[in-house]
Kinemage of the C-alpha trace (Angstrom):
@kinemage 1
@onewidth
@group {chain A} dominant
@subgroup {mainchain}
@vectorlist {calphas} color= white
{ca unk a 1} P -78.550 -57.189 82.390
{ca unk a 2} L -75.224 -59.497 82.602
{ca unk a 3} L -74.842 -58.545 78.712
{ca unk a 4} L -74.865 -54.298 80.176
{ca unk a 5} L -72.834 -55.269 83.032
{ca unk a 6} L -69.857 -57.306 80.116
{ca unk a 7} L -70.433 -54.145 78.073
{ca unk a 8} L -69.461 -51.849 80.865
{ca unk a 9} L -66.520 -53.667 81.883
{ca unk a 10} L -64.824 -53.820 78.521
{ca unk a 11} L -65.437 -50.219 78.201
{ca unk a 12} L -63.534 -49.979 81.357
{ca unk a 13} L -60.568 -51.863 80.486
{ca unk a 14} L -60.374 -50.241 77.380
{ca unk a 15} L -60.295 -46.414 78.809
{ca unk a 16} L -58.062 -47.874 81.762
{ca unk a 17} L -55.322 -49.062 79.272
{ca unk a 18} L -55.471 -45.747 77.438
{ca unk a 19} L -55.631 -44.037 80.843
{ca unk a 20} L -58.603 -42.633 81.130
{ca unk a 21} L -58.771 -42.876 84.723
{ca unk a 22} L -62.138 -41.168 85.770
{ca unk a 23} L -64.000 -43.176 83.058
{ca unk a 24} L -62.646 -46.479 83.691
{ca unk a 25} L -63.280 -45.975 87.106
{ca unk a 26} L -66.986 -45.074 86.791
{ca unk a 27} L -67.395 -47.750 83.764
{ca unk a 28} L -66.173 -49.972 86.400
{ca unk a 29} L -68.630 -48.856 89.358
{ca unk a 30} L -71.883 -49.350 87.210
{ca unk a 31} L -70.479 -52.851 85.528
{ca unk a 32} L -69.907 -54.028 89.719
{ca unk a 33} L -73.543 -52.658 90.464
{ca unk a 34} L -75.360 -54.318 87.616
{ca unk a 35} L -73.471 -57.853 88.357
{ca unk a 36} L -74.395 -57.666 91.696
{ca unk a 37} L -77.938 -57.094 90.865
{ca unk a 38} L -78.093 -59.179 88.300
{ca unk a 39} L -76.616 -62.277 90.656
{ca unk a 40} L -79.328 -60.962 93.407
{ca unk a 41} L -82.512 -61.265 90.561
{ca unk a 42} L -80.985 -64.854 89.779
{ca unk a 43} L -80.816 -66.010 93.115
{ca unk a 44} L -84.333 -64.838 93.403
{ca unk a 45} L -85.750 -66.536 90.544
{ca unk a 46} L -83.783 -69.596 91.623
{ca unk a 47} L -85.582 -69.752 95.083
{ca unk a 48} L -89.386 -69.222 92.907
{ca unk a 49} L -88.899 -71.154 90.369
{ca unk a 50} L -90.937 -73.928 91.350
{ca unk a 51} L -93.354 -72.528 92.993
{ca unk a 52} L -96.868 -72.190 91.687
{ca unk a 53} L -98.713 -68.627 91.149
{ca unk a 54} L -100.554 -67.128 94.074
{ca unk a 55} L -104.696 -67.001 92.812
């Protein structure tokens, strides 16, 4: 998910510096929503990590 979220953003800075606006702004949206869910599944699996599974 972090590797989508990369990929997004370069695709964003790309079209920004060649001024496409509307897709580096949307390439940017979707890069900022899967970061943020990718830090929120991390944080998750940080705070279960050691736990054993329910039976």
């Amino acid at each position: 998910m972090l590797s989508w979220a990369l990929t997004f953003l370069v695709v964003a800075l790309i079209a920004a510096a060649l001024g496409f606006s509307g897709i580096a702004g949307s390439a940017a949206w979707i890069a900022q929503v899967l970061f943020g869910l990718f830090l929120i599944l991390f944080i998750i699996s940080l705070i279960f990590r050691g736990r054993p599974p329910v039976a």
